[in-house]
Each structure stands twice: as structure tokens, then as C-alpha cells.
N, C-alpha and C positions, 0 to 999 in steps of 0.2 A: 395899802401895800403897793410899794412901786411894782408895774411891769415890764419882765424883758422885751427889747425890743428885739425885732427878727435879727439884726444884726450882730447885737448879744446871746443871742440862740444856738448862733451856729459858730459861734468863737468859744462858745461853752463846749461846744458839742464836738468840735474840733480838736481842744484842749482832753476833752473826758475821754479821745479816742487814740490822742495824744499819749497820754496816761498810759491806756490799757497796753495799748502797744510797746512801750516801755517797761511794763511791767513783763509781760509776755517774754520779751529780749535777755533781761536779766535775770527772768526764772533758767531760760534755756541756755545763758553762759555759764551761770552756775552747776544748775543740774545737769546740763547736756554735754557742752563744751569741757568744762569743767571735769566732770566724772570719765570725762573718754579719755581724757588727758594722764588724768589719774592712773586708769587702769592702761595705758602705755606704758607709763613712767615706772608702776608695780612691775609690766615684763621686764623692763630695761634691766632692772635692778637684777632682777632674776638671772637675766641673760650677765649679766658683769661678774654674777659671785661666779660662772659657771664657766668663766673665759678665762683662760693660762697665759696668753701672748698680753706683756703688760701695754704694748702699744693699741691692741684691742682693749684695753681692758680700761686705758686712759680717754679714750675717743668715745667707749659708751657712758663713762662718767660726765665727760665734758656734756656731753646729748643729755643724759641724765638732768645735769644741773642748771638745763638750757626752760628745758620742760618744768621744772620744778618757776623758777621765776616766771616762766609764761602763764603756769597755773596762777599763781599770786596776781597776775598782774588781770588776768580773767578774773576773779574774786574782787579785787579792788574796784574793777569797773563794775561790775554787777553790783556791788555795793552804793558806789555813787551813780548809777542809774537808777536804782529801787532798794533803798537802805530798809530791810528787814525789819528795823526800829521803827520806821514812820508806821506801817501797817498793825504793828504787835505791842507795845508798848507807847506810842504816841511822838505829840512833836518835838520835847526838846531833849527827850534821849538819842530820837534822832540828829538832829541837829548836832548834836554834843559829838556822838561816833562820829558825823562827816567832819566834822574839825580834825577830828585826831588824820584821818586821810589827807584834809588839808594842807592839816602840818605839814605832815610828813613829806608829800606831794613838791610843796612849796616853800616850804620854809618860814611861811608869815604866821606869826603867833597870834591868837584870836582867844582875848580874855572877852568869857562869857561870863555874866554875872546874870542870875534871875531873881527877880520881885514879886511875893506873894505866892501865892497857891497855883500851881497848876492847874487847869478845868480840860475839860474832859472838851476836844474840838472835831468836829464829823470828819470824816478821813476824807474828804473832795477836798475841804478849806486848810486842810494839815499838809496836805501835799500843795497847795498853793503856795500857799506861806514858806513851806520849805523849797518849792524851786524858787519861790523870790531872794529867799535868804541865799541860798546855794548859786544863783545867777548874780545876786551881790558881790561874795566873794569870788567869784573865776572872775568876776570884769577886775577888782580890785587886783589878785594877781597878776592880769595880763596888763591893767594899765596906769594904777594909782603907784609905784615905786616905792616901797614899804613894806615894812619887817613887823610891822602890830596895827590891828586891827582891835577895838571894843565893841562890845556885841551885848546890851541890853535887854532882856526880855520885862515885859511891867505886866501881869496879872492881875486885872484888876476886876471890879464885879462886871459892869457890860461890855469889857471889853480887852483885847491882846494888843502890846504896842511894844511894838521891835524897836530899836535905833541900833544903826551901824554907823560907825563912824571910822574911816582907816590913815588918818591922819598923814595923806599922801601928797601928791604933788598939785590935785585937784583939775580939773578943767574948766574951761570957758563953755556953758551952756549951749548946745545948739538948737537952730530954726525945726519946727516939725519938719518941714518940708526936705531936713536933710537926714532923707529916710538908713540910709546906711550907717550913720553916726549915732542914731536914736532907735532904731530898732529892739533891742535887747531892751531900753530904757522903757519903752513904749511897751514890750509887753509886761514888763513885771508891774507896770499900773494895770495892763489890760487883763494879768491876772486876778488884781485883788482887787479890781472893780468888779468882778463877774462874782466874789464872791460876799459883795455887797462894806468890802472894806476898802483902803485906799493905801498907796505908796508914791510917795514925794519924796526927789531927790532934791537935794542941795550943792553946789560947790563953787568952792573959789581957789583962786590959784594958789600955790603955795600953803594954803589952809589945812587940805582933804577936800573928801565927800562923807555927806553925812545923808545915811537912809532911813525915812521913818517909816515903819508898817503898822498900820491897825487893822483889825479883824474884828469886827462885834460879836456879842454871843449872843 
């Protein structure tokens, strides 16, 4: 059995606290943030049916419906900070709801097709997998120029193999050493190496990027 080395230890341990703390943030935009907004927005309304002056009565609506989209938009992030699906039902229901955010978000359509049987994945490796997947497409939105995205999952018995591919404008690879260009690139290997799987990008200009992820079971 291979062992972590001390430097893998604490890029785990960093990541796992990573996690929790994310999770923490999103419980409390939801239920915290979320719910107080809520019970604002109930007085508001209160206060509007009960006001005669229609110039009052147009200012608490406007507020009203200011509140109402700041709630949604508290929901939304809460959602793609800790998508309820990843913890409760698994990984590619989650995956599936953050596309539709995606969309919606961005406007890049992401046909997802899966292969085989879903298996059952420990919730540390499911949440890697999905910020790899999730950190694929936000760089694709902010820097591949393109309107579709293909999104593979293969199920297979030892093992989970992703491919993305977004048929974009593609880049010219850069040096490790140019840490601000590679960063993001560099952790989503340095995620699914920790969890004993691997991600390898690809691209050429004018081509795309094409992403592959495995994960062993």
C-alpha cells in the first residue's frame, strides 16, 4: 500500500478543513442569512398590504422585490458552495443540479451523458471529483469562449472516468514555474491525487480543452 507522504498529509488536511468550512458557510447562508431575510421580507409585505399612500406603498414593493432576488441569489450560492445532492443522494445528481445553475448562470450548455451503473463513492472522493468537475467548468466559462461543453461519465468496475471536453478556443500549455497561470490547473490534479486518482489536462489552440478524471474504487 503506497504511503502519504508528510506533504500529502497536510494538503489533505488543508483541503478536509477546506471542505468543512464551506460546508459551515453554506449551511449558514441558507439557514441563517437566508431565513432572516425571509422573515424581513414576510414584515415587508405586511407592512405594504397595511399602507394607503400609493407612493409608500410603490417604495415597499420596489424593497420587497429587491429582497426577494437577494434571497435567490443567497440560495444559489449556498447551492454551489455545498450542493445538498453531493452529501444526500450522491455524485452525479449533484453534478446534474450544478449544470442546471450553470446554465442558467452562463449560458454554456453542458450535454452530460453517463455510462454504466452508478457505484456508490465515500463522500471525501465525491466532493473531490465534483470540485474538479465544478473548477473545470467556471475556468471554461471565464476562459475557453464557447456555448457547449460535453461532459462524460464511464462507470466502470475498478473505476470512474470523467472527460470534459468544451470545444473552445484552447490554450498554449504553460511552465510549472508559472505559478499564477497554473494554479487552479495544479490543484485539481492535486485534488485527485490525494485521492489516489489522477487528472490530465489537454489543449490546443483553436481545438478546446479536453479534461480526463479517474477515480478508483
Amino acid at each position: 500500500m503506497e504511503l502519504i507522504n508528510p506533504k500529502q498529509q497536510i494538503s489533505s488536511y488543508i483541503i478536509d478543513s477546506q471542505e468543512e468550512e464551506i460546508k459551515r458557510i453554506a449551511l449558514e447562508l441558507h439557514e441563517g442569512v437566508g431565513q432572516n431575510l425571509y422573515s424581513i421580507l414576510t414584515g415587508m409585505q405586511f407592512v405594504e398590504t397595511n399602507i394607503k399612500e400609493p407612493h409608500m406603498k410603490n417604495h415597499l414593493r420596489e424593497m420587497s422585490l429587491l429582497i426577494e432576488k437577494t434571497i435567490q441569489e443567497i440560495r444559489l450560492l449556498s447551492v454551489e458552495l455545498h450542493p445538498p445532492a453531493l452529501t444526500t443522494i450522491g455524485l452525479l445528481p449533484a453534478v446534474k443540479n450544478y449544470i442546471k445553475l450553470y446554465t442558467s448562470t452562463f449560458g454554456i450548455l453542458v450535454d452530460l451523458e453517463s455510462y454504466g451503473d452508478e457505484r456508490s463513492i465515500p463522500e471525501r472522493n465525491r466532493i473531490a471529483v465534483f470540485r474538479v468537475c465544478q473548477e473545470a467548468l467556471v475556468n471554461i466559462a471565464k476562459f475557453a469562449d464557447t456555448s457547449e461543453v460535453k461532459m462524460n461519465f464511464y462507470w466502470n468496475e475498478d473505476e470512474l472516468k470523467i472527460n470534459i471536453h468544451d470545444f473552445g478556443k484552447g490554450f498554449q500549455p504553460v511552465e510549472p514555474k508559472d505559478h499564477t497561470s497554473s494554479s487552479g490547473l495544479a490543484a485539481m490534479k492535486e485534488r485527485m491525487h490525494l485521492t489516489g486518482g489522477e487528472c490530465t489536462i489537454s489543449s490546443k489552440i483553436g481545438e478546446g480543452t479536453s479534461i480526463q478524471i479517474s477515480l478508483p474504487f
